[in-house]
C-alpha positions in Angstrom: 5.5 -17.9 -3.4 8.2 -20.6 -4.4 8.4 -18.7 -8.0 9.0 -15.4 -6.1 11.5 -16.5 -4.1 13.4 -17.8 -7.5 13.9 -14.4 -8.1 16.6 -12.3 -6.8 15.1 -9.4 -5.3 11.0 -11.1 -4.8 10.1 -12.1 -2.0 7.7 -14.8 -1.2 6.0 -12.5 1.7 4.6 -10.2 -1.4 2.5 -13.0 -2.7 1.3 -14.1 0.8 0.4 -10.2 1.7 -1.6 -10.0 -1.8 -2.9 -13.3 -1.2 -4.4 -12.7 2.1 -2.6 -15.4 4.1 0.1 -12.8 5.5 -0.8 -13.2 8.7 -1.5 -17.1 9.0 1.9 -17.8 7.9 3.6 -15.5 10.0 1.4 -16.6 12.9 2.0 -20.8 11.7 5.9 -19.8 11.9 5.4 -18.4 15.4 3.7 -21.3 16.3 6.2 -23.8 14.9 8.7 -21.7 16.0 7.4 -22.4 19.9 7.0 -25.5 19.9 10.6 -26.3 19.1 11.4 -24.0 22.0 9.6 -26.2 24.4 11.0 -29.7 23.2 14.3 -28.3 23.7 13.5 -27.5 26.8 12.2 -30.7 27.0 8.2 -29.3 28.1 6.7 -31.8 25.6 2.9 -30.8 26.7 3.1 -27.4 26.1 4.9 -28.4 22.3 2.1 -30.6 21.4 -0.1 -27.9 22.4 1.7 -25.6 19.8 1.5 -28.4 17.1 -2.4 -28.8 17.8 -2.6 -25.3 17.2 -0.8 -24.7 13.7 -3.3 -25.0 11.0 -1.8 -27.8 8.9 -4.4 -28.2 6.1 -3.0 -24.3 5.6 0.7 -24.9 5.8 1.3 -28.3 4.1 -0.2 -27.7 1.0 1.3 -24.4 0.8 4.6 -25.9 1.7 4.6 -28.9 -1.0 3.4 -25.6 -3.3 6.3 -23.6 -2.5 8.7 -26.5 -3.2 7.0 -27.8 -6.3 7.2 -24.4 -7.6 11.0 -24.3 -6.3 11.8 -27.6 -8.9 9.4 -26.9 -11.6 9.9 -23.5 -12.4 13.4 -21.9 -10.8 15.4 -23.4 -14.0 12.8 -21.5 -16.6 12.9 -18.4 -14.8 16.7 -18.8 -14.9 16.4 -18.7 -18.8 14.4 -16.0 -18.3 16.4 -13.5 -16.1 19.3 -14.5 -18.8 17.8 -14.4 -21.9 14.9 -11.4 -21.4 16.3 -9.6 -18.3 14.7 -6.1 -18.9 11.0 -7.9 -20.0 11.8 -10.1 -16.5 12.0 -7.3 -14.3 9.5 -5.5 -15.9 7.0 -8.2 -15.0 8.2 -8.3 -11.8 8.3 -4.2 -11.0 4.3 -4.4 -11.9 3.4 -6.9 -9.9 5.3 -5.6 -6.7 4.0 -2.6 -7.4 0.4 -3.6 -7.5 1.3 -5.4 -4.4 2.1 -2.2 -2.4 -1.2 -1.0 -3.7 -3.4 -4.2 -2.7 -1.7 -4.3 0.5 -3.1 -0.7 1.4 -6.6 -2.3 1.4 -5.6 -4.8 4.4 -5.2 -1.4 6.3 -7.7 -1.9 8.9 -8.2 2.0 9.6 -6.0 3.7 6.7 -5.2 7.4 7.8 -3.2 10.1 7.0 -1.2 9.2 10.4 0.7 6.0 8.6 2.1 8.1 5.8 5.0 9.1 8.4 5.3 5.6 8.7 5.4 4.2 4.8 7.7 7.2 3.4 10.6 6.6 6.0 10.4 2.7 4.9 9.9 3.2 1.3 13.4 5.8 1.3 15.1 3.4 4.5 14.6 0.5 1.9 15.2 2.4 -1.4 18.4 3.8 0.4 19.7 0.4 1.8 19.6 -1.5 -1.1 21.7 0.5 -3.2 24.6 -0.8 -0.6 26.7 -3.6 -2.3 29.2 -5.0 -0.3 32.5 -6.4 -1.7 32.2 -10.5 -2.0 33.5 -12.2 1.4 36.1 -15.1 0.5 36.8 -16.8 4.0 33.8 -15.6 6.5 33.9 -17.3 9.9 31.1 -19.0 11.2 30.0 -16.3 13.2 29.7 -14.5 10.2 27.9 -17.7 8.2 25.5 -18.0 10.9 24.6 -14.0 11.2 24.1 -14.3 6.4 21.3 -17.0 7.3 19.4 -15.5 10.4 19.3 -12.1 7.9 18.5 -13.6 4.7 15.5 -16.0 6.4 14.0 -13.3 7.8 14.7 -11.0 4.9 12.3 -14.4 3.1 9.0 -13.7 5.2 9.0 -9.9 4.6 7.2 -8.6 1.6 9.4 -7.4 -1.1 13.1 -8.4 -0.3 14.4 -11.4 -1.1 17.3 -13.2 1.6 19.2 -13.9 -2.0 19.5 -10.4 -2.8 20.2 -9.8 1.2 23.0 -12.3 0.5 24.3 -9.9 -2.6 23.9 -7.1 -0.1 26.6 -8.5 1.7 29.0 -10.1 0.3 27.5 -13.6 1.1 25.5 -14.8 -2.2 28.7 -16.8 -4.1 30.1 -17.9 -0.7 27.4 -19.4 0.4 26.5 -21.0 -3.4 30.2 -22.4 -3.7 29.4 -23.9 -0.4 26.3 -25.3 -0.6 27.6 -26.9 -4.2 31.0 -28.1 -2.9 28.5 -29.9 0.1 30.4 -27.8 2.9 28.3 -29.6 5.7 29.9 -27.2 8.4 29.2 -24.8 6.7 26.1 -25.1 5.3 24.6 -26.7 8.8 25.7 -23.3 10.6 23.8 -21.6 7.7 20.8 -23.5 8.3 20.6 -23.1 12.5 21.2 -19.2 11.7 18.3 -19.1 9.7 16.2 -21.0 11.7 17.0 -19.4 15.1 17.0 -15.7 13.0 13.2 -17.3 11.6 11.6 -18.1 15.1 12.8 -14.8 16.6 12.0 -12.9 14.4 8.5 -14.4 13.7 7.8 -14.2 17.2 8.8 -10.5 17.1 6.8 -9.8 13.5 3.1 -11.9 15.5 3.7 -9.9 18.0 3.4 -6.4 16.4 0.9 -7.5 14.3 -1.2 -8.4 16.9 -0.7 -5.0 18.7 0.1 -2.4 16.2 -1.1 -4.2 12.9 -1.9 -1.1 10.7 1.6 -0.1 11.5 3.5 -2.6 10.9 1.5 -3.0 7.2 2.1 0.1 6.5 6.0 -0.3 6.6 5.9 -3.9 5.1 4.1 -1.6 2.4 7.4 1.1 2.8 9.6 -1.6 2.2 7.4 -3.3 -1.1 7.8 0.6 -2.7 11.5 0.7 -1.3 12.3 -2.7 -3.2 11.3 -1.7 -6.5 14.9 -0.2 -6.9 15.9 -3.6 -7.7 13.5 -4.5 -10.2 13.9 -1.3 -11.9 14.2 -3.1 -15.8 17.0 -0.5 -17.1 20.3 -1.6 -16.7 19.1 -4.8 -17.8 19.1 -7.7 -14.6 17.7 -7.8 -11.1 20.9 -8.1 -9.3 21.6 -4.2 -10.5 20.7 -1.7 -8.3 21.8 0.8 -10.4 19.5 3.2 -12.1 18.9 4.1 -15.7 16.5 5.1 -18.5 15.7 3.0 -21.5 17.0 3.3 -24.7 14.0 5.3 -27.5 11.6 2.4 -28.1 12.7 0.2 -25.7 10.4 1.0 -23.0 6.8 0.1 -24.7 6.8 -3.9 -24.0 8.3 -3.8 -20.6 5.5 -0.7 -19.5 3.2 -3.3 -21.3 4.1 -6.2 -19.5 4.3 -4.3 -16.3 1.0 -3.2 -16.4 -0.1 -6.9 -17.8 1.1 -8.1 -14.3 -0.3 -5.0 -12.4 -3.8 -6.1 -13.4 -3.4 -9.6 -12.8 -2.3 -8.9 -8.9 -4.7 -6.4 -8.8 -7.5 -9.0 -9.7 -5.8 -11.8 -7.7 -5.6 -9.8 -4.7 -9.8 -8.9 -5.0 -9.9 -13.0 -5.2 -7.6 -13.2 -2.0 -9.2 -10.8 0.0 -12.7 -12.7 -0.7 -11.3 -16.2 0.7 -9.4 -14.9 2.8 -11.0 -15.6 6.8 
């Protein structure tokens, strides 16, 4: 998950959903989520109950996963997206791709009554992210606060990544520049957007997956085909959302490499759905 989220346009949520722990994490961040609630409201029994109930031999070592992932590998991957952009996004189109497909088999009761629901997600998605906004030079911290509540919650859904939501809209170098010039304001109002955006919108998310769960896969599935526009390999990089067709030769590695990684998701998510409770 940590080496997804490196990514522009990856999300995290696609390696949980093909993993099998989709739902434990979004139910843990509920649960967190809650908690917190109740000490601020200062109802310390019903927060320790909360605590009691997150499954922490699930969360912490997939926490001190994510970040060791995070400081190992987000400068090589860097290098990467520089130096081999098309081969990059390549990888990256198979395996979210693959994803979409593993993901069906988590459909409880798969019918022809959810393609209504994938197609408008996948085209709503597709659609959307072709939107660029102009960079924002002076936001106010309304504005700071709204770019983290989106861009968390962009994090815990399968195939958009709150970076690329951040390209979206104007927010990505603002927010850099102020995280690197140690804005505290600014980077503070970031953070408490993104966390009150995260336990809302987990709440919302545990909710309809407890009550309408084959729906609600089948649009986090929408929204995994929807993404692909951004890892599209041709024009080179996967902060273009333009489209193209490669050059005569050009294509054979990336297709390669794309079904390379296709396989190996394919193959992890058999493995995930095995150990998975």
């Amino acid at each position: 998950m940590g080496a997804a989220d490196v990514v522009p346009g990856v999300s995290g949520g696609t390696v949980a959903l093909v993993l099998g722990i989709y739902e434990r994490l979004v139910e843990t961040i509920h649960l967190a989520a809650t908690a917190a609630g109740s000490a601020l409201r200062g109802d310390f029994v019903a927060a320790r109950g909360r605590l009691g109930a997150i499954r922490w031999g699930f969360i912490v070592p997939l926490l001190v996963g994510i970040a060791t992932a995070i400081l190992t590998l987000a400068h090589a991957i860097e290098v990467l997206l520089e130096e081999h952009p098309v081969e990059v996004g390549a990888v990256f189109f198979g395996l979210v791709a693959a994803s979409a497909w593993v993901a069906v088999g988590y459909v409880r009761a798969p019918t022809p009554r959810l393609i209504p629901v994938v197609v408008p997600a996948a085209v709503a998605t597709f659609v959307l992210l072709g939107f660029r906004s102009g960079d924002v030079s002076d936001p106010s911290l309304a504005v700071v606060f709204g770019s983290g509540a989106l861009a968390v919650c962009a994090m815990i859904l399968p195939g958009i990544s709150g970076s690329f939501v951040l390209l979206m809209i104007g927010m990505y170098e603002y927010m850099l520049g102020a995280l690197t010039d140690r804005e505290l304001a600014v980077a503070g109002v970031f953070v408490l957007g993104g966390a009150i955006g995260l336990a809302l919108f987990s709440s919302l998310l545990d909710w309809m997956l407890h009550r309408f769960h084959d729906v609600v896969l089948a649009a986090l599935i929408g929204v995994m085909i929807g993404s692909l526009r951004v890892l599209w390999p041709w024009p080179a990089g996967t902060e273009n959302t333009a489209l193209g067709l490669p050059s005569a030769g050009e294509w054979v590695m990336p297709l390669l490499l794309a079904l390379v990684a296709g396989v190996v998701v394919v193959g992890v998510g058999l493995i995930g759905r095995r150990a998975a409770p």
